[in-house]
C-alpha positions as CSV (number, residue, x, y, z in Angstrom):
1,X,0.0,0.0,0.0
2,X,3.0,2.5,0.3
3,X,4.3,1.8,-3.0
4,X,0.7,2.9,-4.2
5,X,0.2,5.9,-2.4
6,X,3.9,6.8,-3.3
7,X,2.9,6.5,-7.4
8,X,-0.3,8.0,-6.6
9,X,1.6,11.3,-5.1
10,X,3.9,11.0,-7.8
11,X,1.4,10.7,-10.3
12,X,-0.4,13.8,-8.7
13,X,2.7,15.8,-8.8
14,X,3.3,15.2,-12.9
15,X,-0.2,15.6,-13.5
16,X,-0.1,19.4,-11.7
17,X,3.3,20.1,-13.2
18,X,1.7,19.8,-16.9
19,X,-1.3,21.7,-15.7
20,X,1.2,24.6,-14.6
21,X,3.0,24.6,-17.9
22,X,-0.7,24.9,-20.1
23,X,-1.3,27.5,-22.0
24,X,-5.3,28.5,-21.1
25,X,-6.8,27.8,-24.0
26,X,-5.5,24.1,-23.5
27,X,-6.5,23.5,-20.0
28,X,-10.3,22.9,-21.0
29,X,-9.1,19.9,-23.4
30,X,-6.3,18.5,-20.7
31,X,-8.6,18.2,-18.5
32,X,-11.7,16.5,-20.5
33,X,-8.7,13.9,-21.8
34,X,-7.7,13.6,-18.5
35,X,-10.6,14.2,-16.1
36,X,-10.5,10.1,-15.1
37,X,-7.3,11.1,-13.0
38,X,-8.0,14.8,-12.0
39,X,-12.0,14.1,-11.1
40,X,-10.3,12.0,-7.5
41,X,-10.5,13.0,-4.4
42,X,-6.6,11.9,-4.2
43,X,-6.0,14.9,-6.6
44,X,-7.7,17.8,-5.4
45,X,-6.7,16.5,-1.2
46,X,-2.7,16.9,-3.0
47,X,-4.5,20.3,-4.7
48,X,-5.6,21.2,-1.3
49,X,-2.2,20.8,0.4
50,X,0.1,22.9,-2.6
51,X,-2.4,25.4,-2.4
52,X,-2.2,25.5,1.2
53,X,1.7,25.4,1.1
54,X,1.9,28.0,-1.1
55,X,-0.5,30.6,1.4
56,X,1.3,29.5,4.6
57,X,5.6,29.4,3.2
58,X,6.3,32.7,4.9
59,X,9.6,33.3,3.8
60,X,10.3,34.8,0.0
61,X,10.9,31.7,-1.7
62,X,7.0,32.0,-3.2
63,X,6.1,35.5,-3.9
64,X,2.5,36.9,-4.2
65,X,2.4,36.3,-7.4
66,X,3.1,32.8,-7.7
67,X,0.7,32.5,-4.7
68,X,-2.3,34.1,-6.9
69,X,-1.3,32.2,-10.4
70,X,-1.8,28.5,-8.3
71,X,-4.4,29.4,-6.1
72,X,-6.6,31.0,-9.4
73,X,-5.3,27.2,-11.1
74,X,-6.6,25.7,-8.8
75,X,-9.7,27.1,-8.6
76,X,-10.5,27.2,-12.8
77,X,-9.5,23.3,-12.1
78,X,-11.8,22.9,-9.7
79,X,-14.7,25.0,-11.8
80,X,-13.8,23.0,-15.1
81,X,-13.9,19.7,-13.6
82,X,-17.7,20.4,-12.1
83,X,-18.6,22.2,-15.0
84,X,-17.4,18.5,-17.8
85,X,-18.8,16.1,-15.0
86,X,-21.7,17.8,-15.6
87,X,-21.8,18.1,-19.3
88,X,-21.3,22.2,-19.5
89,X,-18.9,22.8,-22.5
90,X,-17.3,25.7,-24.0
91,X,-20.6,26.4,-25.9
92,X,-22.7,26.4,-23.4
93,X,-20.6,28.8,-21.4
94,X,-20.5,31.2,-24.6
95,X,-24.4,30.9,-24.3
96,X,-24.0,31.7,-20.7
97,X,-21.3,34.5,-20.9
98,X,-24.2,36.2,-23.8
99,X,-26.7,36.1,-21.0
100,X,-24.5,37.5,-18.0
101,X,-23.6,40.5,-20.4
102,X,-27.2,41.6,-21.7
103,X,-27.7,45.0,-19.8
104,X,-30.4,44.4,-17.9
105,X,-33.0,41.5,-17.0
106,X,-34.9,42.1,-19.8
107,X,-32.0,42.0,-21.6
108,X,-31.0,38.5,-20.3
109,X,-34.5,37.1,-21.3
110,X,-34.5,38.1,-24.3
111,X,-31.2,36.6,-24.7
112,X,-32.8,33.1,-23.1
113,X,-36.2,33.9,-25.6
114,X,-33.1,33.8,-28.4
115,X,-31.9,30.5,-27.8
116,X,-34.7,28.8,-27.5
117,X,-36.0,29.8,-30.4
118,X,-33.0,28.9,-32.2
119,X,-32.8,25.6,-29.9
120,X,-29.4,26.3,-29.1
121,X,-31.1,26.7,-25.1
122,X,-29.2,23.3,-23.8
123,X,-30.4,21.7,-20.6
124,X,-27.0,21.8,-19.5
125,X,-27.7,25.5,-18.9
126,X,-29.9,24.9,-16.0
127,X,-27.2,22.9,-14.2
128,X,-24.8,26.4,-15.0
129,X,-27.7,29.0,-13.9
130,X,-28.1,26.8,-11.0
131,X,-24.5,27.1,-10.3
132,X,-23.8,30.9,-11.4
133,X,-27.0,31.6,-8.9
134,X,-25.4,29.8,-6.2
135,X,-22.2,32.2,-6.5
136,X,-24.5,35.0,-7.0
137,X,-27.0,34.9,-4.5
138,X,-25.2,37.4,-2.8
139,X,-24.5,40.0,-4.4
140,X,-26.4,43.6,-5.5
141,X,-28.8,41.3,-7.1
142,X,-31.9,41.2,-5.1
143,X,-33.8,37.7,-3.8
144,X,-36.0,38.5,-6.5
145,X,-34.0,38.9,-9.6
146,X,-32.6,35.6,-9.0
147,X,-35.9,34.1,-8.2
148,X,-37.4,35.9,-11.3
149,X,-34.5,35.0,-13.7
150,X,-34.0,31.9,-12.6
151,X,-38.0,30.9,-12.7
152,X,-37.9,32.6,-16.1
């Protein structure tokens, strides 16, 4: 059992190393390829602990910088891999982005009326809106604009 937990840390160690060396458009198709080793608890528990290394070395051999590029890794990771297990892809998120922008709620459902007409108004959105009104529930946004838009 130590021999496996010693290639598992190992293997978690390479598998972090090519994610720090991705450009960002290429971290979306790493990790669908490779979501059968990144989607483990083992993974984001050895996630857990470099980003918690990095926030806690207090001497200057990590500066702020390096601090904010893993911690903001880790968290895409960690948004990515909940968004495939789910089944939210790139367009989907496009659709999604074109809602967040309109100007205004009416904006937004006419945006929603717009893809459903077109039938480009995925189920897979729900599971995102659920998610994006999750992080959203509080901020300026009153109870009832997420109620409203999310009802809508």
């Amino acid at each position: 059992q130590l021999k496996e937990t010693h290639d598992e840390v190992f293997e978690n160690r390479r598998v972090w190393r090519e994610l720090r060396n991705l450009k960002p458009d290429e971290l979306e198709s790493y990790v669908s390829a490779n979501m059968e080793r990144i989607a483990t608890d083992s993974f984001f528990e050895y996630l857990r602990d470099v980003v918690g290394r990095a926030d806690h070395i207090e001497d200057n051999s990590v500066s702020d910088l390096e601090r904010s590029q893993v911690r903001d890794l880790a968290n895409k990771l960690l948004d990515l891999t909940q968004d495939l297990a789910i089944g939210v892809d790139s367009e989907v998120r496009k659709n999604m982005e074109n809602i967040l922008r309109a100007g205004s709620k009416e904006d937004a459902k006419k945006e929603i009326d717009k893809l459903a007409e077109s039938g480009e108004l995925d189920p897979r959105y729900l599971a995102l809106m659920s998610k994006a009104y999750a992080g959203g529930k509080d901020t300026w946004f009153t109870k009832e604009d997420h109620e409203e838009t999310t009802l809508y």
